[in-house]
C-alpha positions in Angstrom: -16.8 -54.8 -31.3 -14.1 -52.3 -30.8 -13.9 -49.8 -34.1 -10.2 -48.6 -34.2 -9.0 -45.7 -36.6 -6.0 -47.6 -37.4 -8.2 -50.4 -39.0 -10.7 -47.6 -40.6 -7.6 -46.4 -42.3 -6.3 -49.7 -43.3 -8.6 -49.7 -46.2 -7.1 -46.9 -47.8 -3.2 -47.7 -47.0 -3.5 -43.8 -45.4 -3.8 -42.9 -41.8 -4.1 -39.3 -43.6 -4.4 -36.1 -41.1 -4.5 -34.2 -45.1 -7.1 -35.8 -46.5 -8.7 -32.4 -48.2 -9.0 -35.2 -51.4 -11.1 -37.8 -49.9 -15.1 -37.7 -50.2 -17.2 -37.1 -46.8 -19.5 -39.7 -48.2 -16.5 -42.7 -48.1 -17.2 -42.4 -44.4 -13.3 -42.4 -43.9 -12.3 -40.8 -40.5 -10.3 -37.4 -41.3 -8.0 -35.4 -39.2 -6.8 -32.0 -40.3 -2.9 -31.4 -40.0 -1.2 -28.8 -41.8 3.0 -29.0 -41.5 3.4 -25.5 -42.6 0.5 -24.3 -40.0 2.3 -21.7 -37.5 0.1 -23.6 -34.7 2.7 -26.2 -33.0 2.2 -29.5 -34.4 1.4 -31.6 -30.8 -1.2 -28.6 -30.8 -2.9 -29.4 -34.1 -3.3 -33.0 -33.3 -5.1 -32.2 -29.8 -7.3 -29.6 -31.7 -8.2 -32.2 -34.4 -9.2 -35.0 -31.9 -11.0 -32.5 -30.1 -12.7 -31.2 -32.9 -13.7 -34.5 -34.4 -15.1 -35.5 -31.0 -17.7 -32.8 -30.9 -18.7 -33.2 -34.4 -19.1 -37.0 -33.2 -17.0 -38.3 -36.0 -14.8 -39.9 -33.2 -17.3 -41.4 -30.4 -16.6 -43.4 -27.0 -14.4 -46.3 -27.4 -13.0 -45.5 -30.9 -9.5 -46.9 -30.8 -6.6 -44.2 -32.1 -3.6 -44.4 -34.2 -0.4 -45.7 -32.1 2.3 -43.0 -31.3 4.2 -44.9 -34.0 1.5 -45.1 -36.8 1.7 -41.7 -36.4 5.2 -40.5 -36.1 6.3 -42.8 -38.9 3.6 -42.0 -41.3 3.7 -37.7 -41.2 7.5 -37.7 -39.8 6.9 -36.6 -36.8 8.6 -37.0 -33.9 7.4 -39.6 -31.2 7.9 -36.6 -28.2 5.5 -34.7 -30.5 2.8 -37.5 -30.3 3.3 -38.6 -26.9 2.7 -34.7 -25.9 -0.2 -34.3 -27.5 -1.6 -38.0 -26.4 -0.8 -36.7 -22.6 -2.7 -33.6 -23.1 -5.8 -35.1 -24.5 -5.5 -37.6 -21.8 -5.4 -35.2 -19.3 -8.1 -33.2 -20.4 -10.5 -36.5 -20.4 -10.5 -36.7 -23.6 -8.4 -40.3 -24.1 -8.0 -42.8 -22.0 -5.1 -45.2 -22.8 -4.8 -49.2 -22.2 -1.4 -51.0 -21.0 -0.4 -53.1 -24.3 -3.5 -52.0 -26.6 -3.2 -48.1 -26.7 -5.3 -45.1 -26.9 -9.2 -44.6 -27.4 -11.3 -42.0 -26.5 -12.7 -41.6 -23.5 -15.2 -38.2 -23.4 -18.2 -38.2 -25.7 -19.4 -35.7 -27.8 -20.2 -32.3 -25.6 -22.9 -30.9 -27.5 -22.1 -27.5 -25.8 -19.9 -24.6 -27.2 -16.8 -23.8 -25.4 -15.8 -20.0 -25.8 -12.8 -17.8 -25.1 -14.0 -14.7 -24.5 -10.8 -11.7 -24.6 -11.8 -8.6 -23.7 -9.3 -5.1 -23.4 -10.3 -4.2 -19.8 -13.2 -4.6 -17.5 -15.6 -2.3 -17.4 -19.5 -1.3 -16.8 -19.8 -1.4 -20.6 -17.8 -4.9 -21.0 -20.2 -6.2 -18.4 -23.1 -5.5 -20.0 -22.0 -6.9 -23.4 -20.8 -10.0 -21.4 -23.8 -10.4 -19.3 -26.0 -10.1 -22.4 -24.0 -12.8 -24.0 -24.2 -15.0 -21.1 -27.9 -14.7 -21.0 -28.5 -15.1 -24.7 -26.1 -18.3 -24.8 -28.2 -20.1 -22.5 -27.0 -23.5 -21.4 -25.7 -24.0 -25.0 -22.0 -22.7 -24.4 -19.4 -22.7 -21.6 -17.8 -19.2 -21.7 -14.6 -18.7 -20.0 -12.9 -14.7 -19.7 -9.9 -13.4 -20.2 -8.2 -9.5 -20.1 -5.4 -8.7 -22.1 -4.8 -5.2 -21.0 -4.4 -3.7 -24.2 -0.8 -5.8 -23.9 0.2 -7.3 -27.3 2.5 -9.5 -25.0 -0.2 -11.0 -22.9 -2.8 -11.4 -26.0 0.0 -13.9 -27.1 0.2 -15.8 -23.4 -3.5 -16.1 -23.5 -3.6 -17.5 -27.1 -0.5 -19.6 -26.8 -2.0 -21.2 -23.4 -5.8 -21.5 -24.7 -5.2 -22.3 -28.6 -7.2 -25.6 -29.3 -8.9 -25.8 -26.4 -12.4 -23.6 -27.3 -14.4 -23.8 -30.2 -14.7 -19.9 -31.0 -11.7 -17.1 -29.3 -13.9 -14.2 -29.3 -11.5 -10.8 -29.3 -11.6 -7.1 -28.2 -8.8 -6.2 -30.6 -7.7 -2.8 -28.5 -4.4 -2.4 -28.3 -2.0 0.4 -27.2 -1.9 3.6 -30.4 1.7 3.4 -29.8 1.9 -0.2 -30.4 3.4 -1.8 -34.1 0.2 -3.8 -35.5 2.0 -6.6 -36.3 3.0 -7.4 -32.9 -0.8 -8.6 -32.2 -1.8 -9.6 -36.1 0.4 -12.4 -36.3 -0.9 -13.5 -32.7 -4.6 -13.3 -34.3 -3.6 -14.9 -37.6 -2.6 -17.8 -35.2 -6.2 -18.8 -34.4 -8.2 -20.2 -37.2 -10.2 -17.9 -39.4 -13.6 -20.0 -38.8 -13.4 -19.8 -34.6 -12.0 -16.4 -34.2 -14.7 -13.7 -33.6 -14.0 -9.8 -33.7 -16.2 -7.7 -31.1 -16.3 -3.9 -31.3 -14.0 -3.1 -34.4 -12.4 -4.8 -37.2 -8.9 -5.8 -38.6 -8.9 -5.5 -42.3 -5.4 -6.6 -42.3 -6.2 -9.9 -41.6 -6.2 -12.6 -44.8 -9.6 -14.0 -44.1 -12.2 -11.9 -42.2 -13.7 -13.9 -39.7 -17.1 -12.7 -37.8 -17.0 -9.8 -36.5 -19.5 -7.6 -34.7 -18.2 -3.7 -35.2 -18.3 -0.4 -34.6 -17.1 2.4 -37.0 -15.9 5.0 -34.5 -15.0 7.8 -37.3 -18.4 7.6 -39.3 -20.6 6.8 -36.1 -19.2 9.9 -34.1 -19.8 12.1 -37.3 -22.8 11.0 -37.9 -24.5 11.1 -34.5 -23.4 14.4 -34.5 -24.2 15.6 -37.5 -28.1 14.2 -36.8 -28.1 16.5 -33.5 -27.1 20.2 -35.6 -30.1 21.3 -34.8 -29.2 20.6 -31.1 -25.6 22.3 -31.8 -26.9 25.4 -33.5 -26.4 27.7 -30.7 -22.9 26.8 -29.7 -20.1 28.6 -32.0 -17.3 26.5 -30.3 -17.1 22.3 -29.5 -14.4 21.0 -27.5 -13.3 17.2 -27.1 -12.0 15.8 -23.9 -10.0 12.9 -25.2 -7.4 11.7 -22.6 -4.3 10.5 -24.3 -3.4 7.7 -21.3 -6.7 6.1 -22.3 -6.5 4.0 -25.0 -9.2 5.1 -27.0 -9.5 4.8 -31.0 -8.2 8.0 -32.5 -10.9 7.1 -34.9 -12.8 9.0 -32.4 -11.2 12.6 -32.5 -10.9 12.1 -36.6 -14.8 12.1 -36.7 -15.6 14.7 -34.6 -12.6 17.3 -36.1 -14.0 16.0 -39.7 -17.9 17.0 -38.0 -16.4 20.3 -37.0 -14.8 21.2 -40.3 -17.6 20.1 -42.3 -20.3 22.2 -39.9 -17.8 25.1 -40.1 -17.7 24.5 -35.9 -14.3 26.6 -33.8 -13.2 23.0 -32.2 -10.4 21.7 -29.8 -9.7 18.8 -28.3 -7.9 18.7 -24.6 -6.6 16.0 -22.3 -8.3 17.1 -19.1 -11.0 19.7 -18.2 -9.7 23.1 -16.6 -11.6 26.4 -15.4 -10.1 28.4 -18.4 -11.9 26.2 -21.5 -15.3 26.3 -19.9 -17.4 29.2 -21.0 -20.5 29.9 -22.6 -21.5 29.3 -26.1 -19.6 25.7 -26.2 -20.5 22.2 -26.9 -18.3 19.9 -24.6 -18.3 15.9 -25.2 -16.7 14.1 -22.8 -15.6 10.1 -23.0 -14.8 9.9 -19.6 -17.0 9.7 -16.5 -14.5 11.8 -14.0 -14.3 14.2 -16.9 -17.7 14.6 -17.2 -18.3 14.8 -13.6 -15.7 17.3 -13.2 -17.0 19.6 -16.1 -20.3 19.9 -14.4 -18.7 20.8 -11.0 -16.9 23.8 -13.1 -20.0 24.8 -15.1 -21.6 25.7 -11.9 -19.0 27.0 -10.6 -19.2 29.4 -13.3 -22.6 29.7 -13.2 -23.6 28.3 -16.5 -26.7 26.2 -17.4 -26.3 23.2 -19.0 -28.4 22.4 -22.2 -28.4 26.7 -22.0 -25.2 28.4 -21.7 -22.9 25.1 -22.5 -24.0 21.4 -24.2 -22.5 18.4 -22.5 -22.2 15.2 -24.8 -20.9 12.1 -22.8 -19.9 8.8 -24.1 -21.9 5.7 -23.2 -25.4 4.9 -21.6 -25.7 4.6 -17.6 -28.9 5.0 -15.4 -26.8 7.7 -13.6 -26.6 9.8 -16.7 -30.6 9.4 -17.4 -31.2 10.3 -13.8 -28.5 13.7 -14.4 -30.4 14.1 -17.9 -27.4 13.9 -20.0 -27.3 13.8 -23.7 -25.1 11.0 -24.8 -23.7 9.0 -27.8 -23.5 5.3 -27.2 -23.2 2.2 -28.7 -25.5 -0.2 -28.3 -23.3 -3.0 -25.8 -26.4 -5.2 -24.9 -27.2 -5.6 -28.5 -23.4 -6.3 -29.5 -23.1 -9.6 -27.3 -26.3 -10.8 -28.4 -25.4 -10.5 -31.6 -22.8 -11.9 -31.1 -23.9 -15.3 -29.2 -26.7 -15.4 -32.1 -24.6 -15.7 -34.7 -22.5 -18.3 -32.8 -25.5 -20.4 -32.0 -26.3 -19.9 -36.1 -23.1 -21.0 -36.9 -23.2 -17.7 -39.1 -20.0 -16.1 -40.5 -21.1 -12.7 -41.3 -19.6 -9.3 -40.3 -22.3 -7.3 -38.3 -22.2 -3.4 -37.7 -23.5 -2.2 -34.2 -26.2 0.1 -33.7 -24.4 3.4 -33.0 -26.7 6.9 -32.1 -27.4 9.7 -29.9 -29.8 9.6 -27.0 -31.5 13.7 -26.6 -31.4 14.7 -23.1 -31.3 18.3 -21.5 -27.8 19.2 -21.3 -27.6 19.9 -24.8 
C-alpha cells in the first residue's frame, strides 16, 4: 500500500514544513520552510524534497501533499507550488498521476553532489581540484564553476545552482576594489551547513561554515622569517606584486611587516625593469612571467642567482625544481583533500593549510 505524506500528516492535523517542535522519534515526515529565509520560497520547497530524499526520509512511491494542501496551509501561492512541483519533476525527482497527484519518483542517491566555485583556472586550481576528485572517489558528483573574481556572476551561479548540490564549495576572491557586501549577502544566501570556504576565510559571515584556509599575512612572514639565515647577505628585498592581478594585499602586509621587523630596505613594484635589479637584493616574485623575466635581466647583468641576487617565487611547479628555485607555496594537493575528507566526514571544522618555504639555490 501506497504511504502518502498527506495521510502521515493527518495524524497531527499539520502538514508542517516548521516542525523544529516535533520529536525525530514520532517518525512524522518534516520539511524545513522558513517564510522569512532570503532563498525564494518555490526554491526551499524543491531543496527540502530533495534533501529529504537523500536522507531517505521520503522513498519511491511516497505520495506528496496536493498543490492545495499546501498553498492553503503555509499561504502560499498555488504558482509558487506548481513551480516548484515542475522543477522537481523535471529533475526526476517526482513524477505526478492524472487525478491522484504527485509522489516521488528518484530514490535515494547515496552520492554527494558538489558545487565546486573557483576564482579562475589555473595550474594551482587544477591540482587542488584534481586531488579532490581523486580523494572523493565514486562517493560525489562534482560539478565546476568560475566566477571571475565577478561579485555579479557569483550571484548568477548561486541564484541558478541554489538547492540543487548538497555542499557549494567557494574560492571567495573577489576584486580589492570591490564593496564586501556585494558578494556576502550572495554567500549568506547558501546555508551555513553546505557552504564550504577554500583558501581563505570570511569572518563577516554569522555562522562560519567549513573552511579550509590560508593566512596570507602570517604565512608570508613567517616563511620568511624561518629563511633569515638564507636572507642575511641581502641588505635590500623587493616585492613584484602586480596590481591587475587580484592577489590578497594580505600578501604585501606580511612581507613589509617581515621587512620592518628584520630591519630589511624593501619595495614593492608592479613589474620588473633593468634599473631595480642589482646585487645585494632579495627579489620574490608571484608571477611566473615576472619571474621568468627577472632571470633573463639578472644575466643580462651578469649576476648569480642564490650569489649576487635571491629569487623567491610563489607556488610549486616541476619547472621551478628543474631551474632550482626557492619558493613559498601552499600546499594545493593537500587543500582539496582536505577538503573532500572532511566532506566524506560530514565534519564542520575550520582547517588551516600547510603554508612553508621550499630551499633551493637561488637564494
Amino acid at each position: 500500500m501506497t504511504t502518502t505524506i498527506a495521510s502521515i500528516n493527518r495524524r497531527s492535523n499539520h502538514y508542517g514544513f516548521d516542525t523544529s517542535n516535533r520529536s525525530s522519534a514520532t517518525g512524522l515526515y518534516q520539511l524545513q520552510f522558513n517564510p522569512s529565509d532570503k532563498m525564494p520560497k518555490y526554491k526551499q520547497i524543491v531543496h527540502s524534497v530533495i534533501k529529504d530524499i537523500e536522507r531517505g526520509v521520503l522513498q519511491k512511491g511516497n505520495q506528496l501533499p496536493s498543490i492545495s494542501e499546501l498553498s492553503i496551509e503555509y499561504l502560499l501561492a498555488r504558482d509558487t507550488v506548481e513551480k516548484a512541483y515542475r522543477e522537481l519533476r523535471a529533475r526526476g525527482y517526482i513524477t505526478s498521476v492524472q487525478g491522484k497527484g504527485y509522489y516521488i519518483q528518484s530514490n535515494h542517491d547515496k552520492k554527494l553532489k558538489v558545487l565546486l566555485i573557483f576564482n579562475k583556472l589555473s595550474s594551482y586550481k587544477k591540482i587542488i581540484y584534481y586531488s579532490f576528485l581523486q580523494t572523493l572517489g565514486d562517493q560525489a558528483t562534482v560539478d565546476l564553476e568560475i566566477h571571475h573574481y565577478s561579485a555579479g556572476r557569483f550571484q548568477e551561479i548561486i541564484d541558478k545552482n541554489l538547492g540543487k548540490y548538497n555542499y557549494y564549495i567557494v574560492m571567495p576572491h573577489f576584486t580589492e576594489d570591490l564593496d564586501k557586501a556585494d558578494y556576502l549577502q550572495t554567500l549568506k544566501s547558501i546555508p551555513a551547513g553546505e557552504l564550504v570556504l577554500l583558501d581563505r576565510e570570511i569572518p563577516e559571515l554569522p555562522q562560519q561554515p567549513l573552511s579550509i584556509y590560508q593566512r596570507f599575512e602570517k604565512d608570508i612572514f613567517e616563511a620568511l622569517e624561518n629563511a633569515t639565515d638564507l636572507l642575511a647577505k641581502y641588505q635590500r628585498m623587493v616585492l613584484i606584486f602586480p596590481s591587475d592581478g587580484n592577489y590578497p594585499l594580505e600578501i604585501v602586509r606580511g612581507f613589509r611587516n617581515f621587512c620592518i621587523n628584520y630591519h630589511k630596505e624593501f619595495d614593492v613594484r608592479e613589474t620588473v625593469d633593468e634599473s631595480m635589479v642589482r646585487a645585494k637584493t632579495a627579489y620574490i616574485v608571484v608571477e611566473e612571467n615576472d619571474l621568468a623575466e627577472l632571470i633573463k635581466k639578472s644575466r643580462s647583468a651578469q649576476l648569480t642567482l642564490g650569489k649576487d641576487i635571491g629569487v623567491i617565487s610563489f607556488n610549486e611547479t616541476a619547472l621551478k625544481e628543474l631551474l632550482d628555485i626557492t619558493v613559498i607555496t601552499t600546499d594545493f594537493e593537500k587543500m582539496g583533500r582536505t577538503a573532500a575528507t572532511l566532506l566524506i566526514n560530514n565534519e564542520r571544522i575550520k582547517v588551516k593549510n600547510p603554508f612553508y618555504m621550499i630551499r633551493r639555490g637561488s637564494l
